[in-house]
MIDO-550557 format. One record per residue (C-alpha): residue number from 0; residue in three letters; y, x, z. Coordinates in nm, 4 decimals, decimal comma. Layout:
<sites>
<site i="NUM" aa="ala" north="Y" east="X" up="Z"/>
...
</sites>
This chain:
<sites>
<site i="0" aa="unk" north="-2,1681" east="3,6939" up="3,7729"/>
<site i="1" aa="unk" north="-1,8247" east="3,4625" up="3,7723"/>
<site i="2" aa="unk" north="-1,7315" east="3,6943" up="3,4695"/>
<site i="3" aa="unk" north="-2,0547" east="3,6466" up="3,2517"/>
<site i="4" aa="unk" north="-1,9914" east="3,3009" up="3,3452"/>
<site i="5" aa="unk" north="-1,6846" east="3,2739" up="3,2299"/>
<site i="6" aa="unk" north="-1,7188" east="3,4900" up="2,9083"/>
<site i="7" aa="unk" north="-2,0415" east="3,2687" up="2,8302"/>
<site i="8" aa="unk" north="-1,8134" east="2,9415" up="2,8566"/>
<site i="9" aa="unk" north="-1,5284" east="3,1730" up="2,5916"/>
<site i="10" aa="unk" north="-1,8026" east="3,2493" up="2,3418"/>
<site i="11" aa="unk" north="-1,9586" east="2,8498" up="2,3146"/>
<site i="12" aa="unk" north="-1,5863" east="2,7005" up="2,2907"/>
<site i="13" aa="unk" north="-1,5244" east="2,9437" up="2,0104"/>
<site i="14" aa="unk" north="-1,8697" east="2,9002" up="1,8981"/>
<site i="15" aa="unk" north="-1,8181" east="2,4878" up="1,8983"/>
<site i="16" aa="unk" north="-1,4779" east="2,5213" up="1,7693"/>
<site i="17" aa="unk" north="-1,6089" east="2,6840" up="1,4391"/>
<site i="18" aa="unk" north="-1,8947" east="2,4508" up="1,4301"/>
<site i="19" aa="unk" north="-1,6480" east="2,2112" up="1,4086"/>
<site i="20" aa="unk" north="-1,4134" east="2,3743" up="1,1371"/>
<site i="21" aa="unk" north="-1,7316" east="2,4216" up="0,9156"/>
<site i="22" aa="unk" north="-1,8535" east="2,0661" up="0,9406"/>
<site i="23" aa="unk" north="-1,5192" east="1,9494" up="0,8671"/>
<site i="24" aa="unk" north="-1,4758" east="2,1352" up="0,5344"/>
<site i="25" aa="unk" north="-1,8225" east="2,0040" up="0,4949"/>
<site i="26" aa="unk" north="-1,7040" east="1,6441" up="0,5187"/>
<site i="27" aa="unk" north="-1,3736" east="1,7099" up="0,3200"/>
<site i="28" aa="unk" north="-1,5615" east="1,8726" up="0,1085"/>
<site i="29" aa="unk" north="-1,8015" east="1,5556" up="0,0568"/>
<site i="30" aa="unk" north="-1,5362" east="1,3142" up="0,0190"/>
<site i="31" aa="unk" north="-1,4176" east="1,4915" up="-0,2438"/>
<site i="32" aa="unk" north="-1,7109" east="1,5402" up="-0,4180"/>
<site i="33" aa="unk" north="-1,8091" east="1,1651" up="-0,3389"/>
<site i="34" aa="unk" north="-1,4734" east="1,0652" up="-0,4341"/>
<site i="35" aa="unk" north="-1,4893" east="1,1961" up="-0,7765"/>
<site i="36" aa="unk" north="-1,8356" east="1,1396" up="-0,8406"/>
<site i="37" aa="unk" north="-1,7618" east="0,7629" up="-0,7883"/>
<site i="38" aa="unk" north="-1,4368" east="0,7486" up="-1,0013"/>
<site i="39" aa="unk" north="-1,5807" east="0,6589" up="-1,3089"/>
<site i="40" aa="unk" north="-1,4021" east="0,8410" up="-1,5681"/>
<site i="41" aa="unk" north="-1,0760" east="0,6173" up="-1,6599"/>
<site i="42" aa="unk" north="-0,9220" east="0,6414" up="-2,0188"/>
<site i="43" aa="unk" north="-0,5482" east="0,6955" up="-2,0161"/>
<site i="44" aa="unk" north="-0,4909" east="0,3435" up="-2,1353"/>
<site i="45" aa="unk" north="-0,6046" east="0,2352" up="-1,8111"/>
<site i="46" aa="unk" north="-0,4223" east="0,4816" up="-1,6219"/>
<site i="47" aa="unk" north="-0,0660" east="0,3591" up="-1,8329"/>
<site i="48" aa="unk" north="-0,1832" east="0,0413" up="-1,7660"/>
<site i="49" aa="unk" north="-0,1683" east="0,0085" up="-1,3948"/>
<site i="50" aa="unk" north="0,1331" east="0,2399" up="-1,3770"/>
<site i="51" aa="unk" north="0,2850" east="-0,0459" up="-1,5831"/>
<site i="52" aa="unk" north="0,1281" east="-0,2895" up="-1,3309"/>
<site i="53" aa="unk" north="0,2734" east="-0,1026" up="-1,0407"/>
<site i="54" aa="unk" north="0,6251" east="-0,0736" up="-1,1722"/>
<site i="55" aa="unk" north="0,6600" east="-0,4443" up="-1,2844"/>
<site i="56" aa="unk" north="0,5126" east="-0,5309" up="-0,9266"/>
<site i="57" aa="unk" north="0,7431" east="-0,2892" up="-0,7780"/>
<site i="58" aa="unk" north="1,0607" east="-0,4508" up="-0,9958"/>
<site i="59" aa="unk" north="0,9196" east="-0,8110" up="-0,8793"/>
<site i="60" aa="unk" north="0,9700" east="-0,7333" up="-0,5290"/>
<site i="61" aa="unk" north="1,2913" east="-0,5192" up="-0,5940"/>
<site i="62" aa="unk" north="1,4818" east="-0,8196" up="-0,6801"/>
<site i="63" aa="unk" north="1,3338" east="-0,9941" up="-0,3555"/>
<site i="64" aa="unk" north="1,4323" east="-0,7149" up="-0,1279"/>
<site i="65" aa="unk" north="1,7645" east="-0,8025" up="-0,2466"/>
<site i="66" aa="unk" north="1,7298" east="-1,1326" up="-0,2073"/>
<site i="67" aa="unk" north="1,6557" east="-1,0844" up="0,1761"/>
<site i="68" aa="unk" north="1,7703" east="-0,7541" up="0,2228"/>
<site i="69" aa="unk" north="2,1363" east="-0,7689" up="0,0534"/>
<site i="70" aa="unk" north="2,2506" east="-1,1357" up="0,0207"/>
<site i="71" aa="unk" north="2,3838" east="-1,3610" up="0,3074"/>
<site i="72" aa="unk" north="2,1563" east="-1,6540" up="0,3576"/>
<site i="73" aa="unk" north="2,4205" east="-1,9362" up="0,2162"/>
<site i="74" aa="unk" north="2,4519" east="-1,6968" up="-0,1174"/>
<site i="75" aa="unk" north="2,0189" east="-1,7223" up="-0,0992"/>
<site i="76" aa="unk" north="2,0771" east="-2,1076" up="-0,0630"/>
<site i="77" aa="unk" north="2,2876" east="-2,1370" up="-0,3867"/>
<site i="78" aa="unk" north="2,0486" east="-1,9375" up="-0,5752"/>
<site i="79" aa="unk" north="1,7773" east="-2,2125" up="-0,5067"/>
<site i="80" aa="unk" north="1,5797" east="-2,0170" up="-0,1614"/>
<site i="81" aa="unk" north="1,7032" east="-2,2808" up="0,0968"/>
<site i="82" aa="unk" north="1,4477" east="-2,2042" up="0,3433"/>
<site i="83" aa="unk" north="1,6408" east="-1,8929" up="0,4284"/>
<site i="84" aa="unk" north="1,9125" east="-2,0644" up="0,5250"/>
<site i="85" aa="unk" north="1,7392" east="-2,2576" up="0,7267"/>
<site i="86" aa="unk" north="1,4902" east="-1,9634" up="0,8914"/>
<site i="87" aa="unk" north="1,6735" east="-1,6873" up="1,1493"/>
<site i="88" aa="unk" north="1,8364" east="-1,4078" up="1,0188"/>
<site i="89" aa="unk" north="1,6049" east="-1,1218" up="1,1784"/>
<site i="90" aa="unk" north="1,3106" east="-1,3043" up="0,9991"/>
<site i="91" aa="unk" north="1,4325" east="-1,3063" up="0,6249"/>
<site i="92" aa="unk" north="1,5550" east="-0,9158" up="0,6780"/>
<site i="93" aa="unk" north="1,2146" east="-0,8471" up="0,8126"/>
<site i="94" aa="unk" north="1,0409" east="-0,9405" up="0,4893"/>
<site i="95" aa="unk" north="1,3256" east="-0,7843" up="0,3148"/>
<site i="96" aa="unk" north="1,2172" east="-0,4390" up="0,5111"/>
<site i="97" aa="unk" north="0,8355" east="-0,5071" up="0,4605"/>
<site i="98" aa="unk" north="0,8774" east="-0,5433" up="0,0926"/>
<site i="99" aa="unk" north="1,0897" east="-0,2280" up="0,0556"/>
<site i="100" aa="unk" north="0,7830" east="-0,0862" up="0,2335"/>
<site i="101" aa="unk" north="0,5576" east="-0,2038" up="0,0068"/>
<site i="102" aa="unk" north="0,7669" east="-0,1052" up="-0,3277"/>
<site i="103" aa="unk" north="0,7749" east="0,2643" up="-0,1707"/>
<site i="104" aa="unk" north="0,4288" east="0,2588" up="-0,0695"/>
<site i="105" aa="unk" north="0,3033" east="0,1232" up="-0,4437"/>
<site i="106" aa="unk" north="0,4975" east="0,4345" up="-0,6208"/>
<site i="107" aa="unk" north="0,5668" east="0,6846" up="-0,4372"/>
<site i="108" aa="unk" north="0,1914" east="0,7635" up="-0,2936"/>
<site i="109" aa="unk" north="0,0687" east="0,7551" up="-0,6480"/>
<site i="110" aa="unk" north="0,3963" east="0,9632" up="-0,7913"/>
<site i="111" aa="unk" north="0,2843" east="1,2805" up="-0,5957"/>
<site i="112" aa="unk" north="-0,0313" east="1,2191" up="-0,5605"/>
<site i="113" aa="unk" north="0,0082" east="1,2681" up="-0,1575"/>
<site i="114" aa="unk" north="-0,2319" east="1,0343" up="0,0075"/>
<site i="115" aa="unk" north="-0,2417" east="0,7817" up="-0,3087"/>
<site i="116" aa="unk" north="-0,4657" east="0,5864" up="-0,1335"/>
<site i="117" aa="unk" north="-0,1419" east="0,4531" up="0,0489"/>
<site i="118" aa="unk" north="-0,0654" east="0,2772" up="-0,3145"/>
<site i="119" aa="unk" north="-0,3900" east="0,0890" up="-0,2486"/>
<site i="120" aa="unk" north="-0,2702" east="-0,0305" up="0,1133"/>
<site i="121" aa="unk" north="0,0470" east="-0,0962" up="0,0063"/>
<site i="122" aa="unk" north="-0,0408" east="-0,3239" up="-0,2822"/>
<site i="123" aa="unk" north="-0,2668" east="-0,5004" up="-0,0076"/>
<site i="124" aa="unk" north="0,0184" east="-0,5272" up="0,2058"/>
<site i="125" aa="unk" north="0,2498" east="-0,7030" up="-0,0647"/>
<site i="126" aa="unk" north="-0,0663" east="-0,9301" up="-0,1148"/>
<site i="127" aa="unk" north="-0,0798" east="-0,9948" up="0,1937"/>
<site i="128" aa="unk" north="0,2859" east="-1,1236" up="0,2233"/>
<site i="129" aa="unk" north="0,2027" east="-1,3470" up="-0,1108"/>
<site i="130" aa="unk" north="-0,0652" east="-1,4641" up="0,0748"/>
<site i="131" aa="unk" north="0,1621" east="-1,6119" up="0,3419"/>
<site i="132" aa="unk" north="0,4817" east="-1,7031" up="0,0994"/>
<site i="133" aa="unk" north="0,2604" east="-1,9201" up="-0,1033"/>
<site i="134" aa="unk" north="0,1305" east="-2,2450" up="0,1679"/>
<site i="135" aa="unk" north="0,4985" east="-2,1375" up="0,3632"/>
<site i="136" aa="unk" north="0,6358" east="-2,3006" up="0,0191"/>
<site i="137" aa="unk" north="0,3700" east="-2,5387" up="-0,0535"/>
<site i="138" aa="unk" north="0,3903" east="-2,6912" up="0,2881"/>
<site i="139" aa="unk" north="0,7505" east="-2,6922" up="0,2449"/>
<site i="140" aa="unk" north="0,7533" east="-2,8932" up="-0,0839"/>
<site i="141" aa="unk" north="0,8823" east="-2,5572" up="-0,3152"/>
<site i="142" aa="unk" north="0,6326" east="-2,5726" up="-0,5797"/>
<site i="143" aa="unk" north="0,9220" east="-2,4171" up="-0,8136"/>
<site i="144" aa="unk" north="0,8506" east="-2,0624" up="-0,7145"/>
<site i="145" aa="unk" north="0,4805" east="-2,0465" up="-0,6598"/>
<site i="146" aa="unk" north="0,4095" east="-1,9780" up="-1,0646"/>
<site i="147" aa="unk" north="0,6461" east="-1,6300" up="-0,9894"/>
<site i="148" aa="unk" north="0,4108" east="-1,6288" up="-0,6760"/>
<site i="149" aa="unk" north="0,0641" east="-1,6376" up="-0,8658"/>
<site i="150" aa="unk" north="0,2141" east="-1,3216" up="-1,1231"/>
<site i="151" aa="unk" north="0,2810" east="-1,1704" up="-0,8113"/>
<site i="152" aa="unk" north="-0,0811" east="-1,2541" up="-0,6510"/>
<site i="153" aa="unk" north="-0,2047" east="-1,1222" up="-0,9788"/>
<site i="154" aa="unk" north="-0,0276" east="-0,7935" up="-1,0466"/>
<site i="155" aa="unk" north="-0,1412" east="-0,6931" up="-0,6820"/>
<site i="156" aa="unk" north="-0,5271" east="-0,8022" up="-0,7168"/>
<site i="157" aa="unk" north="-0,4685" east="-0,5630" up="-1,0690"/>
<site i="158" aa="unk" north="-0,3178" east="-0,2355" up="-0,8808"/>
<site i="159" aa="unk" north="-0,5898" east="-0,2638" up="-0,5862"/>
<site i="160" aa="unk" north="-0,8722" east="-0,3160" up="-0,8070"/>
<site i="161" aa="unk" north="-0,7576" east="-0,0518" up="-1,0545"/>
<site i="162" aa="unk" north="-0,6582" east="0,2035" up="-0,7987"/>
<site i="163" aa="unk" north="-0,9403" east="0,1435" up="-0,6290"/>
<site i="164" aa="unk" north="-1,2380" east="0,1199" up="-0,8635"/>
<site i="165" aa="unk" north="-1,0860" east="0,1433" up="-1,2147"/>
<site i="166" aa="unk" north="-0,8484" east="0,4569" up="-1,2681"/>
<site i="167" aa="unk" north="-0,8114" east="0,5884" up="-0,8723"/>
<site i="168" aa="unk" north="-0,5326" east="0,8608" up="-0,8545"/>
<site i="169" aa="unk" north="-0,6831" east="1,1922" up="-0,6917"/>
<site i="170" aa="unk" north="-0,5012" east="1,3601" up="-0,4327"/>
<site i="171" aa="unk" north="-0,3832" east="1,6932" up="-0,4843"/>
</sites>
């Protein structure tokens, strides 16, 4: 009796375990199909396009990981960014590190097509900072640097709606 019972309780783990398998391929199998049934087909101007989009973003926030990343707060200062002078050091690296994050997040997702969805996240991520950079300076009385602010604001609303909707990059 105790080993019908326990060859019973064998045969429904296996059983549920490749119930399970098959209704995951059945979902992967849906998102894929739903996936590509929803990309409407993109032209490869559109697809050039947003690569351009994500590489000038990318550049953009290049130059201000090296601004918070590389230079010393007083050489920051001379350049015209006083506030990080006047912010703590861990602060100004930390949005150095986030936008590094972001920069590798907007290509490299989308360059190998491994989880490109990331690019999407990513480019909502660098938003995201923009979002906060822009009433930090307002409220500070820098209205010099929120025009570069808005091109970034834009070429991030462009990537997320383009990856997302427009031209979406298929995983492999």
């Amino acid at each position: 009796m105790i080993k019908q019972y326990e060859s019973h309780s064998i045969l429904s783990i296996i059983n549920r375990a490749a119930i399970s398998k098959k209704a995951a391929d059945l979902w992967n199998r849906f998102k894929m199909s739903t996936l590509a049934a929803t990309a409407a087909p993109s032209s490869a101007r559109w697809n050039i396009g947003l690569w351009g989009a994500q590489i000038a973003l990318a550049t953009l926030y290049l130059m201000g990981v090296w601004m918070h990343l590389l230079l010393s707060p007083e050489e920051a200062a001379a350049m015209g960014a006083v506030w990080m002078s006047e912010a703590p050091l861990a602060f100004v690296r930390f949005i150095g590190i986030t936008e590094l994050l972001g920069v590798i997040g907007l290509i490299l997702p989308a360059a190998t097509r491994i989880k490109p969805h990331l690019t999407v996240l990513a480019a909502t991520g660098l938003l995201a900072i923009q979002a906060l950079a822009i009433p930090f300076h307002a409220i500070r009385g820098e209205f010099a640097p929120l025009p570069f602010n808005l091109i970034y604001v834009a070429l991030a609303v462009l990537v997320i709606w383009g990856r997302s909707r427009k031209a979406p990059i298929l995983p492999r």
